[in-house]
N, C-alpha and C positions, 0 to 999 in steps of 0.2 A: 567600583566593581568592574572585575574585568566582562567584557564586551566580547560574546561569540557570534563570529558572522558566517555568513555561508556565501566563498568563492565561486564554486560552481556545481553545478547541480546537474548530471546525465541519465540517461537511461537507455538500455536496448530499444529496437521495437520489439513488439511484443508477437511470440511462436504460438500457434494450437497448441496445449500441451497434450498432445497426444504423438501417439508415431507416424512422420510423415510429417509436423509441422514444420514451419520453416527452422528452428532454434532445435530440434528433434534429437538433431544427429551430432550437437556440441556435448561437451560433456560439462556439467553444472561449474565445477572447477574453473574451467577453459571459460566460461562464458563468462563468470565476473573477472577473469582477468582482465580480459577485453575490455571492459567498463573502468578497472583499476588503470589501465595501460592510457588508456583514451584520456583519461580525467587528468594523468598527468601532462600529459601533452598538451591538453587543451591550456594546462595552467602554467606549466613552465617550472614546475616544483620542482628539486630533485626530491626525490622520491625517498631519499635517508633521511630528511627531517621531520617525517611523518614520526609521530608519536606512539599510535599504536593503529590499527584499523578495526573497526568494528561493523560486525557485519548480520545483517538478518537471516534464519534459513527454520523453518520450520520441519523439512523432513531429512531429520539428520539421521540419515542411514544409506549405508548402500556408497554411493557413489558422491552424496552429501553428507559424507559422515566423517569422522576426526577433524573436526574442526575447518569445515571447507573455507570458511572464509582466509584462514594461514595459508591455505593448502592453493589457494587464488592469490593470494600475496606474491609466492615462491612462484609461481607460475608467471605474474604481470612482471617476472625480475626487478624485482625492490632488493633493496638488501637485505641480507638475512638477519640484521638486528633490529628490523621495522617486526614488531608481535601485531598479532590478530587474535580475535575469539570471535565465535560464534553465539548469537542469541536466540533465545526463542520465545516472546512472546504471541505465538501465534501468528493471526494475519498482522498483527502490529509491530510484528519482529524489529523489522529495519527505522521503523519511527522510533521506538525505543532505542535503537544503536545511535539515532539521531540526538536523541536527549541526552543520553548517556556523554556522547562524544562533547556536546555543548555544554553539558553539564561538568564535566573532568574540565574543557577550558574554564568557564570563569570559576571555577574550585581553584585555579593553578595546575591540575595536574597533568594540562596538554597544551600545548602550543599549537601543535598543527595536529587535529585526526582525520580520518576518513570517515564516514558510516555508509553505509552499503548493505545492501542484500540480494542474494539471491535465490530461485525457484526453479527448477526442472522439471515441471510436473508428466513430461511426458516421459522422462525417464523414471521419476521418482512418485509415483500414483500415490493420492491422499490416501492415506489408510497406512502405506509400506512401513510404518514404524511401528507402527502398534504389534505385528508380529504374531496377530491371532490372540494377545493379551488383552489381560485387563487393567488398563494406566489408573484406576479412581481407587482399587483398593478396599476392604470393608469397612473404612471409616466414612468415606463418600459416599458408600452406598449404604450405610445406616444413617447420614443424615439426607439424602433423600430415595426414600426405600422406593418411591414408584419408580425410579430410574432418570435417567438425564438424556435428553435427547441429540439426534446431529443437528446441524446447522438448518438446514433446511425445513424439517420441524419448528426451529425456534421463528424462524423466516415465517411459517404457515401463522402461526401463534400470532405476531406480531402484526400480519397485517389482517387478521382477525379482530385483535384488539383494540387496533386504530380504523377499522372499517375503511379498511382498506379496497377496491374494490379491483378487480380481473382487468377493467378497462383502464383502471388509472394508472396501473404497475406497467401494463403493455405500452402505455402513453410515454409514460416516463422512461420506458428503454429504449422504446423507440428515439424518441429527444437527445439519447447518450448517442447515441449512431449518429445521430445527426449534424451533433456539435463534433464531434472528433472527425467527420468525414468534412467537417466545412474546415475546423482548421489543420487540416492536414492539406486539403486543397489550396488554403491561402499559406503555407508555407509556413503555418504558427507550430509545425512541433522540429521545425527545423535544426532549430537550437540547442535543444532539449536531447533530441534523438539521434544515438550517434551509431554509424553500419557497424553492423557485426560481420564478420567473413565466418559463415556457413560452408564448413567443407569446399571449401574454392567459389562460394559464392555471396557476394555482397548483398545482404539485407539491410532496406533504410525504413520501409514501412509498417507499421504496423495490422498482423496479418487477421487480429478478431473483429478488426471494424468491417461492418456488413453496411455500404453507403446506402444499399436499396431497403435497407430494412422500416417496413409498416409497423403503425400496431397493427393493422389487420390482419396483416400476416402474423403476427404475434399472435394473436387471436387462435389460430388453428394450431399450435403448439399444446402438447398434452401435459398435464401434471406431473412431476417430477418424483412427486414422496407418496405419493396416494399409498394411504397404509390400512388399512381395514380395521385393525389390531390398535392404533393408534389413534384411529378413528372414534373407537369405541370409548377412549382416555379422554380425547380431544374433542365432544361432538361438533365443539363452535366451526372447527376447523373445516373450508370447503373449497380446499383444496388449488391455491392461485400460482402457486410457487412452480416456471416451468424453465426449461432452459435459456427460454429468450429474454425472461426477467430475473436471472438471476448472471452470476458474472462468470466467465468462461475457463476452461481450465486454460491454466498459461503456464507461458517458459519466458523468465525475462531475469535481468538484472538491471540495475540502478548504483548510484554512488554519490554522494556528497562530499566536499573538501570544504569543511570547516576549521577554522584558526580563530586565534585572537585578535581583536580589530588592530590591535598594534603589532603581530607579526606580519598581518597582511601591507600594512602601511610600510615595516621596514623589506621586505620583499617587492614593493612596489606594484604587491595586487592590489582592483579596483572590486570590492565585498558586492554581492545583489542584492544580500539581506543579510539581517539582524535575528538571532534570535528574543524573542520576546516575553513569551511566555509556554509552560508547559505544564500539563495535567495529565494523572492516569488515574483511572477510578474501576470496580470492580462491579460487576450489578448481577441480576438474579442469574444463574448460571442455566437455567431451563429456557428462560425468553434469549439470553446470551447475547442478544442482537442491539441491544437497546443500550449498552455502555455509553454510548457518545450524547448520549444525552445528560448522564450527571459529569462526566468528561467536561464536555464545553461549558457547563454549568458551571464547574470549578474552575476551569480558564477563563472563561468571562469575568467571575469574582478576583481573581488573582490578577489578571491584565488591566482592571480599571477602564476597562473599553467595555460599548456594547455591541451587539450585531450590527448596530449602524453603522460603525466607526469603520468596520472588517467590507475591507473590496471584495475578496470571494471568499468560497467556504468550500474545504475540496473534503465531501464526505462520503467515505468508501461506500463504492457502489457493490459489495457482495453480495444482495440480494437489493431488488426494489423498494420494498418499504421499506430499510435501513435508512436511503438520504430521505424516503417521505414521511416516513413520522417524526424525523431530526425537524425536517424542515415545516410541518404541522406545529410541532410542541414549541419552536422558536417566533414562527410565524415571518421566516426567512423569506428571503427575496429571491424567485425561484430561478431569475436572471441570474444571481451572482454563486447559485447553486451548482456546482461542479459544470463551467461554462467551458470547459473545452472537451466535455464529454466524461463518465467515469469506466469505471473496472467491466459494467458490462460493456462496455464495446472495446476500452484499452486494455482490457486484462487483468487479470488478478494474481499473479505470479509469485501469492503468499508472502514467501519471506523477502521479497522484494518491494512488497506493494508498496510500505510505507514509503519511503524512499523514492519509489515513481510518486505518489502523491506529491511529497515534497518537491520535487523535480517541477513538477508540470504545475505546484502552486507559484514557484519561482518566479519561472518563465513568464506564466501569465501575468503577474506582477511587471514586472520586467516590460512586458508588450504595451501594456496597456496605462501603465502610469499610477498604477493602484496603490495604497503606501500598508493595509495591514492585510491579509492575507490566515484563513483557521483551518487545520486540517486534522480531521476525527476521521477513528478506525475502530471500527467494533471488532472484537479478538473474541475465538474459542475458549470457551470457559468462561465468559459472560467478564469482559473485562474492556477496558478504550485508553485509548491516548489523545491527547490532544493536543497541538501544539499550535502557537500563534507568533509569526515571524513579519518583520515591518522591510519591508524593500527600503532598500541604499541608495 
């Protein structure tokens, strides 16, 4: 069977996605080119033997919309017979571009792809697509008539469920600041993270990591969703979910250059990893949070490995008890739990995330000598991926 490996693995750093962050003033387009443009150079490809490129983006509208990832292709100057499309798995977007692309090589029907995604959120605000609509329809909303909640609700729910507690979430985020600020300090996203030129200015770092951040300061952070009305639906719910534990809006892109282990050999590229195994499962679309748990279930089954075997485990940090009831229910190793820090401190830049996961599961492999490597993402609409890659 043919063998999908992954060449190299980039990302922005990561903008406030608001107006005024540093990624602000790019236009979502413009910014995965940079990332498409970078990735070639770092590898030496030319850029027309690319297959097709696939790309993650959640709010395809506006300024992300006909198909931005093509619309980044034409922009990074590939040639115009390299095709692209756009996906939208939600926050999973670009992990799925990922599978997809790994999946089309050992199929045969790719030699060399890209996967990538990208997020503007401070140009393109969660919500801007919906357009004042109703996306669910009355088929969805007769089969659940009390209604379906946001993310953040399902975030309250979840660490209700798993008794979760105020101090362990603020613990826990705080710990993401911690790690990404150490290795950003020792030079470990170096590799990984590649400048953006910001309207005449070079950006290398990444701008939502807060290095002084406590829990205790966390601590004095107010609730986020406090809903009175929902309250009423929900009594368990008491309210933990605030900004400091949950992941920040961002502006970023990312990219992968995946081939066949034999086109890379006759190109005389050196692979950092393997693809190994992959899983996408669906779960209750009210908790929505909680996919990555029959996700890695089904990768676990399907890889023949267990969490022992797995050097780290990079589980989107969108809200706090996402990696901590993963990592409860598995009874994981909270050392090899998202060790360079996750989304609340690096970002969450949607349709980019997966792909920054992927990025920054690489690398760490890469740094540290690690040979398998698991990366879950809980997606809107109560849905995950999972995917599990062995370093070269």
């Amino acid at each position: 069977m043919t063998t999908a490996v992954i060449v190299d693995a980039i990302r922005t750093p990561s903008g406030k996605g608001k107006p005024g962050g540093q990624l602000s003033g790019i236009h979502p387009a413009a910014l995965l080119s940079q990332v498409l443009t970078a990735l070639v150079q770092r590898t030496g490809i030319d850029p027309g033997i690319v297959d097709d490129v696939l790309g993650g983006c959640v709010g395809q509208v506006g300024e992300q919309a006909v198909n931005v990832t093509r619309n980044a292709v034409l922009g990074a100057g590939f040639p115009e017979h390299v095709p692209a499309t756009t996906i939208d798995r939600q926050c999973g977007s670009s992990q799925q571009a990922a599978h997809f692309g790994a999946q089309g090589v050992i199929a045969g029907a790719y030699d060399v792809v890209i996967a990538c995604g990208v997020e503007s959120m401070s140009r393109i605000p969660m919500g801007t697509a919906l357009m004042g609509a109703d996306p669910y329809g009355p088929s969805v909303a007769a089969r659940y008539p009390d209604g379906l909640v946001g993310q953040g609700i399902s975030a309250e729910l979840l660490a209700a469920k798993w008794k979760l507690d105020r101090d362990t979430l603020d613990e826990f985020s705080a710990r993401s600041h911690a790690r990404a600020a150490a290795t950003a300090a020792a030079g470990g996203f170096d590799n990984e993270v590649v400048p953006v030129d910001a309207d005449g200015v070079v950006r290398r770092g990444d701008e939502t990591v807060r290095p002084a951040t406590t829990a205790a300061g966390l601590a004095a952070l107010k609730p986020s969703f406090r809903d009175e009305v929902l309250h009423k639906r929900f009594p368990q719910i008491d309210w933990k979910i605030t900004p400091g534990n949950s992941s920040p809006l961002t502006d970023g892109a990312s990219a992968v250059l995946i081939m066949s282990e034999d086109k890379a050999k006759a190109l005389g590229l050196q692979p950092k990893a393997r693809f190994h195994t992959f899983a996408v499962s669906g779960s209750n679309p009210l908790l929505m949070l909680d996919g990555v748990i029959p996700a890695t279930k089904r990768a676990l089954e399907r890889s023949g490995l267990s969490l022992e075997d797995l050097d780290a485990y990079e589980v989107n940090e969108a809200f706090a008890p996402v990696p901590l009831l993963w990592q409860r229910e598995f009874g994981a190793d909270p050392d090899r739990l998202n060790p360079r820090g996750g989304a609340i401190a690096l970002g969450h830049p949607l349709g980019a995330s997966g792909t920054r996961l992927l990025t920054t599961l690489v690398h760490h492999l890469q740094a540290t000598g690690g040979r398998y490597g698991l990366q879950t993402m809980c997606e809107g609409g109560g849905m995950a991926n999972a995917t599990i890659i062995e370093r070269i």
